[in-house]
N, C-alpha and C positions, 0 to 999 in steps of 0.2 A: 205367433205373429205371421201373418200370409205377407211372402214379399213376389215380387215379378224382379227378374233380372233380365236386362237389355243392354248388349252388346253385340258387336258386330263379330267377332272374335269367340268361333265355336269353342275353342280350349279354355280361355278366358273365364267366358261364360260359364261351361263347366263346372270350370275350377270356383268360380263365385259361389255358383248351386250348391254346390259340394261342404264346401267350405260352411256356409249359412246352415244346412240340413244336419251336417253337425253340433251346430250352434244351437237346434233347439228350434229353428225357423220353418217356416215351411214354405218352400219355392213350388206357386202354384202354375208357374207360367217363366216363359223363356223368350227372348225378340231379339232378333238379328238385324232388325230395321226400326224406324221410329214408326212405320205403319202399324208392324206386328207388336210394336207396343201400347201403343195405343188400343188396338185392336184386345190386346190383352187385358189390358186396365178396363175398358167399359165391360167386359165379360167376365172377370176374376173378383174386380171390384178387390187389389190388395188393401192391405193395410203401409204397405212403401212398396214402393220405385228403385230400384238398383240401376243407375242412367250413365252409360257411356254418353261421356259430351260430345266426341268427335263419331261421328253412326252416317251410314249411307246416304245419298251419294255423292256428296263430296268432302263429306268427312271433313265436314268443320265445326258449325256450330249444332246438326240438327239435334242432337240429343239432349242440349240445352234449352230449344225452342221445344221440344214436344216435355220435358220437364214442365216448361212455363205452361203449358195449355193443360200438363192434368194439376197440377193448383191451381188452375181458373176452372175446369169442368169436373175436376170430383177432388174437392179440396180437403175429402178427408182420407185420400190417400197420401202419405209424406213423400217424400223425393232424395234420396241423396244422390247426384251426381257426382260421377269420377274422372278424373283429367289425369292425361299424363305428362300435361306440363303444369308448370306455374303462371297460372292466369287470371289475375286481379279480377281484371274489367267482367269476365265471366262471371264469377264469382259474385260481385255485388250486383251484375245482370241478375243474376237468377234471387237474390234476396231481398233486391230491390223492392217486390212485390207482399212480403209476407215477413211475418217472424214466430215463427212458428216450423218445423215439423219440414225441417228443409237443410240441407248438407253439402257441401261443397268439399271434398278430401281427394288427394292425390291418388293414381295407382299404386303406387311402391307402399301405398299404406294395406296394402293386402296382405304385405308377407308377414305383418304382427297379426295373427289371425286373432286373435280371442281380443286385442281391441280395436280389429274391424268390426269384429261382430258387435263388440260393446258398443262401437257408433252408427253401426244400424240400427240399432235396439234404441237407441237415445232418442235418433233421429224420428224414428214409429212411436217414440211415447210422445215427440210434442217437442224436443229440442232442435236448438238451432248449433251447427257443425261446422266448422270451416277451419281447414287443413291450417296447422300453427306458421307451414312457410308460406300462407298467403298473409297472414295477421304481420309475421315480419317485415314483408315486404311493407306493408303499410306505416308499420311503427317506423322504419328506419328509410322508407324515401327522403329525399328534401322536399322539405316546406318550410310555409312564411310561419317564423317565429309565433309560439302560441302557449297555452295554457300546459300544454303535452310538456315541453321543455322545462318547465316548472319542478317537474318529478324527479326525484333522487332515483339512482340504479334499484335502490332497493323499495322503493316506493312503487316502480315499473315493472319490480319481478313479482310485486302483492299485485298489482293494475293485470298481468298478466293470468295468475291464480284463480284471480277476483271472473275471470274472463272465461276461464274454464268451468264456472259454476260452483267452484269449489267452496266449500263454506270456510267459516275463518278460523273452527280446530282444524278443520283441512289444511289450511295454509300455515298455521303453526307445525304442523307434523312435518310441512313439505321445507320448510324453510329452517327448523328448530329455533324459533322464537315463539315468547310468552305470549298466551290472549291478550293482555294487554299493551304489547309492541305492536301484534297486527292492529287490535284497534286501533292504536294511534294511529297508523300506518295508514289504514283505510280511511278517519278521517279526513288525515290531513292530503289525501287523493281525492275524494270527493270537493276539499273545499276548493283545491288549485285547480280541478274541471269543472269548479260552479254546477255539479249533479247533486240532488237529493239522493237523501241517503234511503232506505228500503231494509225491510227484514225480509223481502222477498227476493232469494238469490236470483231467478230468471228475471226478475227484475230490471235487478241492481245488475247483471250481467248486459242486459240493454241499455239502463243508464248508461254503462259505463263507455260502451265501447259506440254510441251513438255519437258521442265524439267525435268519433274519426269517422264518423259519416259524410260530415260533409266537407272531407279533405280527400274522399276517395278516387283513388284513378283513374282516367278518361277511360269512356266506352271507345275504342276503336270501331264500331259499329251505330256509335251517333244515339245511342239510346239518351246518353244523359243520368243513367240513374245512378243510385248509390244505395247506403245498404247499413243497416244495425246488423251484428253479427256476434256469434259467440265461436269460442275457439276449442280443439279439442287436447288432450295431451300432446310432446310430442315422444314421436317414434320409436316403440325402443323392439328392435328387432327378436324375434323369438330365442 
């Protein structure tokens, strides 16, 4: 898999390159600025985008805006941007437009190497990625009483699994409960978010969390949009 890494941050970067080239990848290209990424993407033609959101010059959003423009002008390269905060409104910015082939994940998620690379990899086959402490934030803001509330703790930790793509012997291994408790389980979560139900996990992973779409948090930047998303493990340090 051909990726480009863009950062402002020569060590950083580096250490991305590095990291990925290990991984099996091949980093055909490097950007310091959203120009020379750009610049990079119409000549490499990768197969993903490795996108510092905060990039030259004033290091706010542009690596989030030149993400959006290469899934509008060469939408079969995928995108994962990296944040070093925790930034909702970003976050459903940039997925607002697609669902497909597009990632949203913290920095500090770098230092579990081998499942950064794994959400690179995910991201470049076609999955949709989004750091588990932006999904929290979601699930656990206040809002007007809804269908969400409905759910038993443990009904919200299958809602959660279900989120990760995971299939439902998956979620039996992860939780040590029977196929037939997750069944239940999963039924009775589809019936209290009124979502059909699907044999197709990317799906049923959009059903599900299309929910909380349009509960999503204000753009501070006035865009307005929102976002189906799917969520990745979380964290566990090397």
């Amino acid at each position: 898999m051909r990726v480009v890494v863009a950062d402002d941050s020569l060590l950083f970067r580096e250490g991305l390159a590095r990291v990925l080239t290990e991984a099996g990848f091949e980093v055909v290209a490097q950007a310091g600025t959203a120009e020379e990424l750009h610049e990079a993407v119409e000549c490499d033609r990768p197969d993903i985008a490795v996108v510092d959101i905060r990039m030259p010059p004033t290091h706010t959003n542009e690596g989030l805006v030149a993400a959006q423009l290469i899934r509008e002008r060469h939408p079969a390269t995928a995108v994962l941007v990296l944040s070093q905060f925790v930034e909702p409104h970003y976050a459903m910015k940039l997925l607002s437009a697609d669902t497909r082939s597009v990632g949203y994940l913290l920095k500090d998620r770098v230092l579990a190497l081998t499942e950064f690379a794994e959400a690179v990899r995910r991201v470049g086959n076609g999955e949709l990625l989004v750091d588990p402490a932006i999904v929290s934030l979601l699930l656990e803001r206040e809002r007007a009483a809804g269908p969400l509330d409905e759910l038993t703790e443990r009904e919200r930790e299958v809602l959660t699994l279900m989120a990760e793509g995971r299939s439902n012997r998956s979620i039996c291994d992860r939780l040590f409960l029977s196929p037939k408790t997750i069944e239940a389980h999963v039924h009775s979560i589809f019936g209290k978010l009124g979502l059909p139900l699907s044999a197709d996990d990317h799906r049923r992973v959009l059903a599900v969390l299309a929910f909380l779409r349009a509960d999503a948090p204000p753009d501070p930047l006035g865009s307005g949009t929102s976002s189906r998303t799917s969520i990745v493990p979380e964290r566990r340090r090397p």
